[in-house]
Each structure stands twice: as C-alpha cells, then as structure tokens.
C-alpha positions as CSV (number, residue, x, y, z in Angstrom):
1,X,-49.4,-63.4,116.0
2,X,-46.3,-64.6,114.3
3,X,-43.0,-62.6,114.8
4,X,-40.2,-64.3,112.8
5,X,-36.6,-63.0,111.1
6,X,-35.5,-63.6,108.0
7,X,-32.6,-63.9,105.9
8,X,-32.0,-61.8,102.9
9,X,-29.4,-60.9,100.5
10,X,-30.0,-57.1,102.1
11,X,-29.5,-58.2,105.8
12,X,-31.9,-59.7,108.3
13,X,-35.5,-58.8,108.3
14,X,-37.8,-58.6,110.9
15,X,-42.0,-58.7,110.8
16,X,-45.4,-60.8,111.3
17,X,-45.1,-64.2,109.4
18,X,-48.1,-65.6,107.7
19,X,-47.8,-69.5,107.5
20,X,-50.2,-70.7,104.9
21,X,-50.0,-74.0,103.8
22,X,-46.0,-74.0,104.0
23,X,-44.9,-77.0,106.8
24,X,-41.8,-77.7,108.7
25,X,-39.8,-80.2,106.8
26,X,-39.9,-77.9,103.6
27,X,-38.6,-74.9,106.0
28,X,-41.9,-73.0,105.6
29,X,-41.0,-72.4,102.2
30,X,-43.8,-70.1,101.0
31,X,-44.7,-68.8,104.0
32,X,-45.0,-64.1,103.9
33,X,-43.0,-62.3,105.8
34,X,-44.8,-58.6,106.3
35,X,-41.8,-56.3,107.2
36,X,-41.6,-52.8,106.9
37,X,-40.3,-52.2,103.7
38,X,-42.3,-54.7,102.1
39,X,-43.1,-58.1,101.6
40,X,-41.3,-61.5,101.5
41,X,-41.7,-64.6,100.5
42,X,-39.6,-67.6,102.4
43,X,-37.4,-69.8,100.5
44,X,-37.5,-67.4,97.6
45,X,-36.5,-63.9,98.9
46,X,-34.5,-65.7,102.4
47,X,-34.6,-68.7,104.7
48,X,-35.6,-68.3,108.4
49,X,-33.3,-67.1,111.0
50,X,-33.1,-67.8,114.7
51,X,-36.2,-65.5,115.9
52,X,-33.9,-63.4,118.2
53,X,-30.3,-62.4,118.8
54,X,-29.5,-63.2,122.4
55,X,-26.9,-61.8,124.0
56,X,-27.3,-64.9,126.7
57,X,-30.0,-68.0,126.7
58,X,-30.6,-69.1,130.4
59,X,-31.8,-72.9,130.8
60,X,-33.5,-74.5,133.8
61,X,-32.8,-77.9,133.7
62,X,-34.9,-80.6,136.3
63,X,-38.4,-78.8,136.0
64,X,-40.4,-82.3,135.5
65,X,-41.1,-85.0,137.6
66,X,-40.3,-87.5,134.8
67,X,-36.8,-85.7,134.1
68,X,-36.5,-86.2,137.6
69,X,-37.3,-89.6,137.9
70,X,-35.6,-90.6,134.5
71,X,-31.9,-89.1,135.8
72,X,-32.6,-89.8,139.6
73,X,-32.1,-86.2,140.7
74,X,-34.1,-84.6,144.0
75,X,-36.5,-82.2,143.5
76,X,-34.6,-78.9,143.1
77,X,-35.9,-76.0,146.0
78,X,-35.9,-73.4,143.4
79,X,-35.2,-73.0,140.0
80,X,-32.3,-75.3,138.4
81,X,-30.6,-72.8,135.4
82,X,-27.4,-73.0,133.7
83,X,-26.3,-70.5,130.5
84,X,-25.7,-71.1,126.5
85,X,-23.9,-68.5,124.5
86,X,-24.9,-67.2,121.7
87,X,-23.2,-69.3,119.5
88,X,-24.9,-71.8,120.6
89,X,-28.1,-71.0,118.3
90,X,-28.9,-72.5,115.1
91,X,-32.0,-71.5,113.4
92,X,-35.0,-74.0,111.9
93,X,-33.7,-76.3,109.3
94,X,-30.3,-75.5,110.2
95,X,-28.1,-79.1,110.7
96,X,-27.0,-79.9,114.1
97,X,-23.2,-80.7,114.3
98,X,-22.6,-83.8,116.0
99,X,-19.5,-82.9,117.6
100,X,-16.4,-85.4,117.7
101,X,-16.0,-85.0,121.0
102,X,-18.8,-87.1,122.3
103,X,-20.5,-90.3,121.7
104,X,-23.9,-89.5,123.1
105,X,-25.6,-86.7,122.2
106,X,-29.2,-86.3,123.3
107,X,-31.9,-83.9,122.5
108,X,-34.5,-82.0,124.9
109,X,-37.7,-79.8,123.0
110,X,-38.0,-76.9,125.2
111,X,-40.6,-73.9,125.7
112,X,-38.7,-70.8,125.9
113,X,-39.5,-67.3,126.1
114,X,-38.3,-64.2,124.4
115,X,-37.4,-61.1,126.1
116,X,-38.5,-58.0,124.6
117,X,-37.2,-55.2,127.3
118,X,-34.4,-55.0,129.6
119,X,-35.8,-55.6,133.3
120,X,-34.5,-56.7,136.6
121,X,-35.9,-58.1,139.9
122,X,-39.1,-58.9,138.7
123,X,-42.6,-60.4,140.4
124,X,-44.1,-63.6,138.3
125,X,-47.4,-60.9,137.4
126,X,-45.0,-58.5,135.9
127,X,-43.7,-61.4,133.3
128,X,-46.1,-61.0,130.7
129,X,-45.0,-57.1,130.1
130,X,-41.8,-58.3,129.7
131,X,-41.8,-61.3,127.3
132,X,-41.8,-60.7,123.7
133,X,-42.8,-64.2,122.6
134,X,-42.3,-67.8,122.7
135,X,-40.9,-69.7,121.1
136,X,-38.7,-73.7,121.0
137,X,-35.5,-74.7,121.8
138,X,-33.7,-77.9,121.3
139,X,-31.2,-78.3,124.5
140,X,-28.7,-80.4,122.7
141,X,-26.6,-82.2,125.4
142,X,-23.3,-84.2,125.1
143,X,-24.0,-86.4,127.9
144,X,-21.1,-87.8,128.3
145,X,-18.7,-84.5,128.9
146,X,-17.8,-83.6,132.5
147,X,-20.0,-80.4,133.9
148,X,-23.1,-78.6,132.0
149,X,-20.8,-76.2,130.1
150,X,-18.9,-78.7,128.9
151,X,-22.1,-80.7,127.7
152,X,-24.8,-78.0,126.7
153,X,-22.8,-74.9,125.5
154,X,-20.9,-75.8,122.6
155,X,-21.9,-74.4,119.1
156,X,-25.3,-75.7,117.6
157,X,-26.2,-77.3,121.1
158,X,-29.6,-74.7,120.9
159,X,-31.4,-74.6,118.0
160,X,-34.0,-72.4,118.5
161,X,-37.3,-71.3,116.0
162,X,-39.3,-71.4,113.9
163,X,-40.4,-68.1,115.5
164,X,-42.2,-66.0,118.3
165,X,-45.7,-66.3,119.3
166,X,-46.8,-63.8,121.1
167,X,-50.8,-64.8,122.1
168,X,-50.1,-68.0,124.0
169,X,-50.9,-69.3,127.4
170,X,-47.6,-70.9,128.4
171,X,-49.0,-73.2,131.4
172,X,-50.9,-75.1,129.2
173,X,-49.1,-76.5,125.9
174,X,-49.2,-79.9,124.3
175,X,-45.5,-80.6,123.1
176,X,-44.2,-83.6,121.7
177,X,-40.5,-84.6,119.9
178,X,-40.2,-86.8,117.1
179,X,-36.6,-88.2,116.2
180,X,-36.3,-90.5,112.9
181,X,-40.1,-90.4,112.7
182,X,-40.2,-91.9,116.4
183,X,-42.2,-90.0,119.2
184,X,-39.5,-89.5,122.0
185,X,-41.3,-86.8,124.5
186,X,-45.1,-86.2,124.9
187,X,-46.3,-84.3,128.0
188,X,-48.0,-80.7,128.7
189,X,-46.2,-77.7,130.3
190,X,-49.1,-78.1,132.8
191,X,-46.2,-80.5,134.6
192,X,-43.5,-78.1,135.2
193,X,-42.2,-77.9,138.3
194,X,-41.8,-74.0,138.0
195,X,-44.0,-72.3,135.7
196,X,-42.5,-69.8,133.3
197,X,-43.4,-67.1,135.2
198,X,-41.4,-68.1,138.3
199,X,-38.4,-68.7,136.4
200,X,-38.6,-65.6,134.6
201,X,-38.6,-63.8,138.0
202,X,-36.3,-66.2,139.8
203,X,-34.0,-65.3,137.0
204,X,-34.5,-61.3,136.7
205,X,-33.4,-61.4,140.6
206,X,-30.2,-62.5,139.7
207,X,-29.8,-61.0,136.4
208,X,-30.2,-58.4,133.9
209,X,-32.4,-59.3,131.3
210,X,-31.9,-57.9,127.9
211,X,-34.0,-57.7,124.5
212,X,-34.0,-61.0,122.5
213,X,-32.6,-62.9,125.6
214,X,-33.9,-66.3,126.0
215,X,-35.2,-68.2,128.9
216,X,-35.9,-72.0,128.3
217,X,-38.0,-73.9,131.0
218,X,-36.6,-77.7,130.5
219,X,-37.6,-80.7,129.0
220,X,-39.8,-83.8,130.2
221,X,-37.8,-86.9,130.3
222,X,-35.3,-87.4,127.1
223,X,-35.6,-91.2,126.3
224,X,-32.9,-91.8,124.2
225,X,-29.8,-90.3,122.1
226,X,-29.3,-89.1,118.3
227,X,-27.5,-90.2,115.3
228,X,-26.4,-88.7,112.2
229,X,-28.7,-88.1,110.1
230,X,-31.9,-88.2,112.4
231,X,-34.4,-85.5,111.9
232,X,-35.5,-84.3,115.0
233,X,-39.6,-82.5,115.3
234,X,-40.0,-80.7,118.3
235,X,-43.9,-79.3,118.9
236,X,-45.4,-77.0,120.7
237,X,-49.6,-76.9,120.3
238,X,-50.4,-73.0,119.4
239,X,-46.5,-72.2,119.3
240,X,-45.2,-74.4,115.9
241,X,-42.8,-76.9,115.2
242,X,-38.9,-76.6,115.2
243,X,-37.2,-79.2,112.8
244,X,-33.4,-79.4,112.4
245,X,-31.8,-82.6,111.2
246,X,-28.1,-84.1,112.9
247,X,-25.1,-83.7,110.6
248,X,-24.0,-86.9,109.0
C-alpha cells in the first residue's frame, strides 16, 4: 500500500495513493489520492508533498563496503548517524538549490524509514511495529564544507518522496540513481553494513523517536557530483522512484 500527502488549496491531505499509469518525471500527475473526505486527483486538485513531517531525520552515513572503499573510511563498529532538520526536506519534483556556498555538491539515493509511533530503546524484532513506511531520500552533500552539518544540513539537502510503502522487505531492494540520464549508483540493500532494523534500534537507544521521524540507512558509493540543471532518478524496486531536478 501507498501512503502519500498531498497538497491542496484546503491544507495538506493525507491517504492511500493509487499510481496508475502516472510516472515520475510528470510528478505522478494523474495519480488518486483516497483520503477521508474524498477523492483527489494529483496535478489537478494538488502536487505531492514530502510523505511525512519530521520533527528530525537521522542519517547513517558509511553502511557499504563500496562507500567505504570509494572515501577510504574503516569500517565503522556500530552504526555511523548524523541529523538533518526539518528544513532540510523538499518533496518529489521539488528543485534542489544549489547553494552558493559550495562548488561540489554530490547526491546519495537512500532507503529510509518512516516512524509511525513514538518509541525508545528498542530490539531490531520490535522495528517492524514501529515503522510506518518507507520511503527515498536524496542525502544531498556539499562536499567541500568543513564537518557533516556544515555539508548535509542546509535547506533542500533531503529530498525525500514520492511516498510511504508500507508492505516491503527492506533487506532486499534493487536501487539505482540516474543523474542527466546517466546511471550513477546500482547495488541492493542486501549490502548494508547494518540492516535497517539495527539502525532503527541502535538509534531508539539513544533517542526518542517520534511520528513521521525519518531514519535513512546510507548510500552505496556516490561516483560523481551535480550540476545545475541535472535531473536526478533515485529507485527503489517495490518502493518508487524520487525525482527532483538541481536549480539552474
């Protein structure tokens, strides 16, 4: 099932989204949104929203060999996290801002998960009670600032969407990223380091989780940077595809 949000004139929207033949680079123009108090059409009632409203998005960065090998870090002991606001989220479609104070901004297509009740100090079998969804996050990065806040936490540096799936196995996705019509990432969450149910917990020891909270599990190596005016197509097999496009 398909959880999304939507956009109206009235105020956000929430219910199950029905796809159709609607695709990414028209922003799933056409696609239903079944809410409560009716029925809505994307693109003609509202556009997409981000599919939660964190109050905090928690990131673990170094949970792939490649990553590992590509930025000659050591294998971490235990889970590698730093934190985005909430300002930090864009929704699908939404244009990244290329900020002008970097020169090398990079891209990372993320699994994340969506919590749906506050929780604390929990076991990696008690995660699935406690995740609403799944969903994709870009980790945009300006590589070139000093310290991850100063690189990752700046406004539009996590687009996140299209929406939440909520009956998916995520240990075993096919995801792939696409920038300028180039294929940048391919690799399977089968390669994490820590699955998402160990970060999940790792993180709920030190934290409290709240509703719509995120929790990204890193990216496989990033081979290159972005430009204005790339399109970047971030995939996740049985989750959907996030598409957001750099400001020129």
């Amino acid at each position: 099932m398909r959880l999304a949000r939507l956009s109206t004139p009235d105020g956000p929207v929430s219910g199950q989204l029905e796809v159709g033949t609607a695709t990414p680079e028209d922003g799933y123009d056409g696609a239903v949104l079944r809410a409560d108090d009716g029925t809505y059409e994307v693109g003609r009632d509202g556009r997409l929203l981000p599919p939660c409203d964190p109050s905090t998005l928690y990131c673990v960065g170094r949970n792939y060999a490649e990553t590992l090998e590509q930025m000659n870090y050591e294998r971490p002991d235990e889970p590698d996290f730093f934190i985005k606001p909430p300002a930090s989220v864009l929704g699908h479609g939404q244009p990244i801002p290329y900020p002008e104070f970097t020169d090398e901004l990079t891209y990372a297509g993320e699994l994340a998960a969506v919590i749906d009740r506050r929780c604390r100090d929990l076991e990696p079998e008690q995660v699935p009670e406690v995740v609403r969804g799944y969903t994709i996050m870009n980790d945009v990065d300006a590589l070139d600032q000093q310290g991850r806040t100063a690189r990752k936490a700046f406004d539009g540096s996590a687009p996140l969407g299209p929406w939440l799936v909520t009956d998916v196995d995520p240990t075993r996705l096919e995801m792939r990223t696409d920038v300028a019509g180039e294929r940048r990432q391919e690799a399977s969450t089968e390669l994490m380091l820590f699955d998402p149910f160990e970060v999940v917990a790792f993180l709920s020891e030190r934290f409290t989780l709240r509703p719509g909270d995120v929790v990204a599990f890193g990216s496989p190596a990033n081979p290159g940077v972005l430009e204005p005016g790339d399109t970047v197509e971030i995939t996740y097999d049985g989750v959907g595809t996030l598409r957001n496009t750099v400001e020129n």
